[in-house]
C-alpha positions in Angstrom: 3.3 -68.7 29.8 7.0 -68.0 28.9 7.5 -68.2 32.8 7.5 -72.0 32.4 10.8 -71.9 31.2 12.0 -70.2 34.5 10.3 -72.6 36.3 11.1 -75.7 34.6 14.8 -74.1 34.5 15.2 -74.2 38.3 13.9 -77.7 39.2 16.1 -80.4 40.8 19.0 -81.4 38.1 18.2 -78.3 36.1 20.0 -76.4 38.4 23.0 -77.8 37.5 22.6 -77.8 33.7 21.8 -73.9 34.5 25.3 -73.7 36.0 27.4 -75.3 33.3 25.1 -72.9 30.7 26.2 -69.9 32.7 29.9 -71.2 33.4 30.1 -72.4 29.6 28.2 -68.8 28.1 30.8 -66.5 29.6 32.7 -67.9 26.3 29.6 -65.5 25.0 30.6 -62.7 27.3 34.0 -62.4 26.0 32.6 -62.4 22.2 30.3 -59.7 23.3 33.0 -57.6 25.7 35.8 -57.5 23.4 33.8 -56.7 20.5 31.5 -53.7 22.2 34.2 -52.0 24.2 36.2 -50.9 20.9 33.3 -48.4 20.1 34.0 -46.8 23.1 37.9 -47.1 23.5 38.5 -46.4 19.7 38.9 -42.3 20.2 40.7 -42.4 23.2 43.6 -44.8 21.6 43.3 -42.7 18.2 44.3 -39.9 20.6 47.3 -41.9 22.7 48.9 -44.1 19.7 48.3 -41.1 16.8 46.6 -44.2 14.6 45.6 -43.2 11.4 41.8 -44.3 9.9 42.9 -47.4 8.4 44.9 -48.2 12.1 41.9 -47.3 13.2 39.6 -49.8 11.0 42.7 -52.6 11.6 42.3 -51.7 15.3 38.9 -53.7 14.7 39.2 -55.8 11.9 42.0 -57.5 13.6 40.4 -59.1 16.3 37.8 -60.6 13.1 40.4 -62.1 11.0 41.5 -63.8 14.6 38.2 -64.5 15.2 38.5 -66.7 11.8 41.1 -68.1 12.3 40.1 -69.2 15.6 36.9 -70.9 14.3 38.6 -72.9 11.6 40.8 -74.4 14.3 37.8 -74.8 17.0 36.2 -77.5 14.4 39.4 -79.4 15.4 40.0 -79.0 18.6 36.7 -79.0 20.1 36.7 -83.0 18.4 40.6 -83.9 19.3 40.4 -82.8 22.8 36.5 -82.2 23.7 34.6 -79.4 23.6 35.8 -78.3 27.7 39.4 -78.4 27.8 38.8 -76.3 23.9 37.0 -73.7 26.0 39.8 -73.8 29.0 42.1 -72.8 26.2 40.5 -70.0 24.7 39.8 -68.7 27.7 43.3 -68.6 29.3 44.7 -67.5 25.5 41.9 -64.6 26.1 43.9 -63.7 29.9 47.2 -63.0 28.1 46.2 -61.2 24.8 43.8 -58.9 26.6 46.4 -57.7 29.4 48.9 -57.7 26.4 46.3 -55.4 25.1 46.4 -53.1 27.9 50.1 -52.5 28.1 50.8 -52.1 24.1 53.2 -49.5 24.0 51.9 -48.6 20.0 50.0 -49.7 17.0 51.5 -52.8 15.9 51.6 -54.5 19.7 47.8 -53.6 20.3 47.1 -55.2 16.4 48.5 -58.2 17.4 47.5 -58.2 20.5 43.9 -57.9 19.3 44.2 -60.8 16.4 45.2 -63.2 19.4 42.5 -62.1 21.1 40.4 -63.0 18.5 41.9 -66.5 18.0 40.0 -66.9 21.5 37.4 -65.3 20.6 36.2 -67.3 17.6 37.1 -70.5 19.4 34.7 -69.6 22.2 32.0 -68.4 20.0 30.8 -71.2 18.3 31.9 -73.8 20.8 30.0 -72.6 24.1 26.6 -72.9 21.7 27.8 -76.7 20.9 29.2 -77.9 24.3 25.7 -76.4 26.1 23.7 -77.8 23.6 24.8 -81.0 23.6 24.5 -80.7 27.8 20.8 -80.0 27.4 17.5 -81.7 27.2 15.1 -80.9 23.9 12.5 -79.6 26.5 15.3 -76.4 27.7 17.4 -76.7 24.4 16.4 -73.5 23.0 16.6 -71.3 26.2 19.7 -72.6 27.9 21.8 -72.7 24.9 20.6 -68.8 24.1 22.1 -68.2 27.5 25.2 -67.8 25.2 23.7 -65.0 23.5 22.7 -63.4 26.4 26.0 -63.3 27.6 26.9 -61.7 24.5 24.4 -59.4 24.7 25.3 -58.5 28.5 29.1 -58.2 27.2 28.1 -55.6 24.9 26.4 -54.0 27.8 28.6 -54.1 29.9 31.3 -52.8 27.3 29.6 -49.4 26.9 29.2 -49.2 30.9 33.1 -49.5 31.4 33.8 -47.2 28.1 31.1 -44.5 29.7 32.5 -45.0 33.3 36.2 -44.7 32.1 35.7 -41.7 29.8 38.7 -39.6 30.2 40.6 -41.4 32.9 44.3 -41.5 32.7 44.8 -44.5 30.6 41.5 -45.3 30.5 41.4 -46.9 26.9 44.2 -49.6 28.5 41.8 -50.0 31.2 38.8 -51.2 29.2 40.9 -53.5 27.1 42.7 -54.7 30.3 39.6 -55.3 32.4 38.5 -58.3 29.5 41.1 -60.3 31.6 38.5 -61.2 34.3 36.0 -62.6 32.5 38.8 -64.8 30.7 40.3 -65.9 33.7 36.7 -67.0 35.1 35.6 -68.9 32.0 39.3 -71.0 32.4 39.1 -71.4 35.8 34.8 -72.7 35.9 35.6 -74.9 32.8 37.9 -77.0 35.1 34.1 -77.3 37.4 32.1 -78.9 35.0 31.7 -82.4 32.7 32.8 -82.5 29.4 30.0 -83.3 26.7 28.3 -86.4 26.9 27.9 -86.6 23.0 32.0 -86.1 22.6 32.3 -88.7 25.5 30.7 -91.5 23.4 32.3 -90.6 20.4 35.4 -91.1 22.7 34.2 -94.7 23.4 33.5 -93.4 26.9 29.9 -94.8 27.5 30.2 -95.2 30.9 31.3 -91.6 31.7 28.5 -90.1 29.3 26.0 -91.7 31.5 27.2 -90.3 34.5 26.8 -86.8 33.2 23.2 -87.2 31.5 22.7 -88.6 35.1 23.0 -85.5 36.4 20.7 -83.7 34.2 18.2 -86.2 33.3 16.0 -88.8 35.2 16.9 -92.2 35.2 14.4 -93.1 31.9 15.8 -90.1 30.2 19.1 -91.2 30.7 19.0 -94.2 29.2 16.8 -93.4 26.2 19.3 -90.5 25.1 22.4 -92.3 26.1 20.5 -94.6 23.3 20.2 -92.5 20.8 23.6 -90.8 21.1 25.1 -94.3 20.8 23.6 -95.0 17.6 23.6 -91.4 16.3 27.4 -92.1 16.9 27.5 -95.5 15.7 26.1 -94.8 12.2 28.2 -91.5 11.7 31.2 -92.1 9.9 34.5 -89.4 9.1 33.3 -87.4 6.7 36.2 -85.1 4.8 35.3 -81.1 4.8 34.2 -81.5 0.9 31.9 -83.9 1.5 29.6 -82.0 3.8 29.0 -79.7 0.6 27.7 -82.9 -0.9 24.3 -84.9 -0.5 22.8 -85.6 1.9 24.3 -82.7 3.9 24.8 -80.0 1.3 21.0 -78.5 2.2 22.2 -78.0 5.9 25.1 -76.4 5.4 23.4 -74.3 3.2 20.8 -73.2 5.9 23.9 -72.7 8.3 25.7 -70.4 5.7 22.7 -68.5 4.7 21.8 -68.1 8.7 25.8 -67.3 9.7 25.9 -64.6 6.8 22.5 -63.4 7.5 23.2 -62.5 10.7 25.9 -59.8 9.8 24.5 -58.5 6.4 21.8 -56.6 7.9 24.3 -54.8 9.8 24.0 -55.8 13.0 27.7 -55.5 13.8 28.1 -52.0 12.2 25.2 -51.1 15.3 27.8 -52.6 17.7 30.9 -51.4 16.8 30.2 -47.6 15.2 27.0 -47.1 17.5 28.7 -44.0 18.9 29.7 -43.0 15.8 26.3 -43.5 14.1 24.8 -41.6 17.0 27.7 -39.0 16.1 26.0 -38.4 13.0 23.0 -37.3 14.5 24.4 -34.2 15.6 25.1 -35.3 19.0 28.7 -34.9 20.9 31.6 -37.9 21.1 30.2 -37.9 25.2 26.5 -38.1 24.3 27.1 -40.4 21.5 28.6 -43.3 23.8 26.0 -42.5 26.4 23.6 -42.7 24.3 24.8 -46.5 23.0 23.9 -47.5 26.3 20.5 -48.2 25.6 21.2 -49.9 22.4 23.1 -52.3 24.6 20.2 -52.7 27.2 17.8 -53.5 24.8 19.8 -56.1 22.9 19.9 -57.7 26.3 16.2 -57.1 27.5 14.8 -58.5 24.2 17.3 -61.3 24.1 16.1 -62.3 27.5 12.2 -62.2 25.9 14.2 -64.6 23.4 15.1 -67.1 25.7 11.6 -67.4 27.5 10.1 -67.9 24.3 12.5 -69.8 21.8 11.2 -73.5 23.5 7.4 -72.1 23.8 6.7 -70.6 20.0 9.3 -72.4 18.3 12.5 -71.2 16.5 11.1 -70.1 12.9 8.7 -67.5 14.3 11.0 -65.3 16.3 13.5 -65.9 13.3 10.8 -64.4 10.9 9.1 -61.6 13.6 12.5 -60.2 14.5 14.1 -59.9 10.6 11.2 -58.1 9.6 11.7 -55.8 12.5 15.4 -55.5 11.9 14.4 -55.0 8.2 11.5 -52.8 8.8 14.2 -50.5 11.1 16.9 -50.5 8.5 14.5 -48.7 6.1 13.4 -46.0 8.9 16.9 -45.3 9.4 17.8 -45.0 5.9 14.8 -42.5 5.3 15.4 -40.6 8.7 18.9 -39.7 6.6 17.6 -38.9 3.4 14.5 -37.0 4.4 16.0 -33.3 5.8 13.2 -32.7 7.8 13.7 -35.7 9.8 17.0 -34.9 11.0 16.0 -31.7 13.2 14.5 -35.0 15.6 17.7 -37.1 16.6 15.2 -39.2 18.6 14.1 -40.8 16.0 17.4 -41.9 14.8 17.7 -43.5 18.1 14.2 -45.7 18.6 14.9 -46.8 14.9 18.4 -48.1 16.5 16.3 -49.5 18.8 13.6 -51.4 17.3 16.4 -52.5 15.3 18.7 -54.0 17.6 15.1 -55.6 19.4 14.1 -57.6 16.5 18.0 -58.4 16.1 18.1 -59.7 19.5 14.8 -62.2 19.3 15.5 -63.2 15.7 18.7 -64.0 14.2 20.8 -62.4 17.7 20.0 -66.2 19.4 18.4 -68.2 16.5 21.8 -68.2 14.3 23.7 -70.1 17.2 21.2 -72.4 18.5 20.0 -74.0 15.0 23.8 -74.5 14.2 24.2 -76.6 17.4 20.8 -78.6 16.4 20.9 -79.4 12.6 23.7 -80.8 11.7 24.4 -85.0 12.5 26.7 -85.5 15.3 29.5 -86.8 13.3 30.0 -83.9 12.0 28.5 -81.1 14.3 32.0 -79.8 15.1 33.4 -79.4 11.6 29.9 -77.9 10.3 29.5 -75.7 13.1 33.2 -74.1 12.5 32.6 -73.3 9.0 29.3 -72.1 9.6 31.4 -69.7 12.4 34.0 -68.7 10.1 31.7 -67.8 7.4 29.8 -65.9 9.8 33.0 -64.2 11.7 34.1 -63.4 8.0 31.2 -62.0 6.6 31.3 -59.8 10.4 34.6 -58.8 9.2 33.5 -57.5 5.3 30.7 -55.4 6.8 31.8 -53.6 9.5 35.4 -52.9 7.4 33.8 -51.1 5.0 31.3 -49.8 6.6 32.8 -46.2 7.0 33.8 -46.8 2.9 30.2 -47.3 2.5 28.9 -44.4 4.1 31.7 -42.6 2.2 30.4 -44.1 -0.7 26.8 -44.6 -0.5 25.7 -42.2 1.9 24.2 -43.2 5.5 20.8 -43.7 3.5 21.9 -46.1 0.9 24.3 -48.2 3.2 21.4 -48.3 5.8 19.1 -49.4 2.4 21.6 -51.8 1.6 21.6 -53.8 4.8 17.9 -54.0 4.6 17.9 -55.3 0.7 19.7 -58.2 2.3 17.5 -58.6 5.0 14.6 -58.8 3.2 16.6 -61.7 1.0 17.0 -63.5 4.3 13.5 -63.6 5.5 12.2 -65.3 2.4 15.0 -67.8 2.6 14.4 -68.3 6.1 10.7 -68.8 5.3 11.3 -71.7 3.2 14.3 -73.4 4.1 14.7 -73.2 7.9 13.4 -75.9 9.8 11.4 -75.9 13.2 13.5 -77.8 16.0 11.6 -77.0 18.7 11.2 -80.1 21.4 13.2 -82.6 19.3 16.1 -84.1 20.9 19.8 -83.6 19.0 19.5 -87.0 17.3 15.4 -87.0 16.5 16.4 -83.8 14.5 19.4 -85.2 12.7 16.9 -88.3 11.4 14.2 -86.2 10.5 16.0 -83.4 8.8 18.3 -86.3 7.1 15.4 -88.3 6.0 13.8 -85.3 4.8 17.2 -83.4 2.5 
């Protein structure tokens, strides 16, 4: 029953590992904040600060070429100076550039603004899925680390809440971007609370200290027989130069990681995110109705990642990578017809449960799957590095697709840009079927001998 997780979850030291996921995940909830609560603030600063439509795209895009920035330095940090006092960083960085935010007095402040915030953003992203993974035992790998994307998820949420709530208010656009502060300042402040990683600890020649944490999270057996592994996962790694994980034996992971990090953002998923109001728009309904409406795309992308995390450690990782791009796929062609067809379009409903079942098979599939098999395939040695590039290729390819996604439409029409998104995910499920590996119930280092042996 996918209730065992819950129950497993709250037992004796699992309690604690459950309070550095959610302390470490609100690095999740700033991700999914920032980037949901420009769909709603977007018309309302368009109206204050007179921005033209490229402003306007910058406005966004901004924050993504921060955001991959910020993920080419994480790699770095996160192995100089562990992956905790990385995540205090980011999220105190996130404090200041959102309030700076708030009070820009006209374009250029908020565009800088908004590329420091995503400096923080892109350093938390990909570093809350490593620092909670590597907390974690194989048996609650899957679901505690997808805590992350939950927290995305509810930051979306949450987003479209505050840009509904705040609609017309007196400064309300300054409001939502202000408001990000909170979260920042609570993700700074609860990193100070918790251990640093027990796998960056023995890297660090810190033994002693790594088996006080696992301590806490493991019995005394358990313990001992990761602290094991770790120490000769660590022992046999060796410095390994950015070209050379392009190179045997690694080359076939980071091509999984690539093809997973780009996956996840040619479908679309991001264009859902940041233009759901404005996709809505094209329905026929109002500006008001449109980011009302987006409400429920957030609350499903939460509910179903929520099935996500009380299944990834029961069914495995593969099937609810397959299931949910076929969905997502399946959705992407609806919408595409529910364009083209004229009949169609005297039923905006359907345009909307076509969102829907799209953002649901987003949100068990590659929404949680993308982050957690980044933490788990790649060796220790070089987890950090890997994951980052992974990260900025992903952030990157978030940055192409939702840029031109108003050029697209212009271009192609809603029909073929909705096509288009599914041509590529239909080229990701059959890569995904034969290149992605299962990981479920292996520890971190069982899967990096295993997946080694086998590339």
């Amino acid at each position: 029953m996918p209730t065992s997780f819950v129950k497993e979850a709250v037992k004796g030291n699992n309690k604690f590992l459950l309070r550095i996921a959610v302390i470490a995940a609100l690095g999740g909830f700033l991700f999914g904040y920032d980037t949901g609560i420009i769909s709603g603030a977007q018309l309302y600063i368009q109206r204050d600060l007179s921005t033209t439509s490229l402003e306007q795209q910058w406005i966004v895009g901004a924050l993504l070429v921060g955001a991959v920035v910020g993920a080419a330095l994480s790699g770095w940090l996160s192995d100089r100076i562990g992956r905790r006092w990385t995540k205090v960083g980011s999220g105190t960085v996130y404090v200041l550039a959102g309030l700076a935010s708030a009070f820009s007095p006209d374009t250029p402040w908020l565009l800088a603004s908004r590329f420091v915030l995503g400096l923080a953003v892109g350093t938390a992203s990909f570093v809350s899925v490593e620092y909670i993974s590597e907390q974690a035992p194989a048996r609650l790998r899957g679901g505690v680390t997808s805590f992350n994307q939950l927290m995305v998820t509810t930051g979306i949420l949450v987003a479209y809440l505050v840009a509904a709530a705040l609609q017309g208010a007196p400064a309300g656009w300054r409001w939502m971007l202000g408001l990000s502060a909170v979260p920042g300042l609570a993700l700074a402040v609860g990193m100070l609370t918790v251990p640093s990683s027990p796998r960056w600890l023995v890297a660090r020649g810190r033994k002693d200290d790594a088996r006080r944490v696992l301590s806490r999270t493991r019995s005394d057996d358990e313990t001992d027989d990761e602290l094991d592994s770790i120490t000769e996962a660590v022992g046999t790694s060796r410095s390994t130069r950015l070209r050379d994980l392009f190179r045997q034996p690694l080359r076939p992971l980071m091509v999984v990681g690539l093809v997973l990090a780009i996956g996840q953002q040619v479908i679309g998923v991001n264009t859902v995110v940041y233009y759901s109001a404005t996709i809505l728009n094209y329905t026929g309904l109002s500006a008001s109705a449109s980011v009302l409406q987006a409400i429920s795309v957030g609350i499903t992308n939460v509910v179903f990642t929520v099935v996500a995390i009380l299944l990834l450690d029961r069914v495995g990782r593969r099937p609810l990578l397959l299931v949910g791009t076929t969905a997502a796929t399946l959705a992407l062609v609806a919408l595409g017809l529910w364009f083209a067809v004229p009949g169609l379009k005297d039923h905006p409903l359907f345009a909307l449960v076509f969102l829907l079942v799209f953002m649901a098979g987003f949100a068990v599939g590659l929404g949680p799957v993308f982050w957690l098999m980044i933490s788990e395939i790649f060796p220790v040695g070089v987890r950090s590095k890997a994951m980052s590039i992974a990260t900025v290729a992903n952030w990157a390819a978030n940055f192409l697709v939702s840029y031109f996604f108003l050029q697209l439409v212009g271009a192609m029409g809603e029909s073929g840009t909705f096509w288009l998104y599914a041509g590529f995910g239909v080229l990701s499920f059959f890569f995904f079927l034969r290149k992605v590996p299962e990981t479920k119930d292996r520890s971190l280092e069982e899967i990096q001998q295993e997946v080694g042996s086998r590339t």
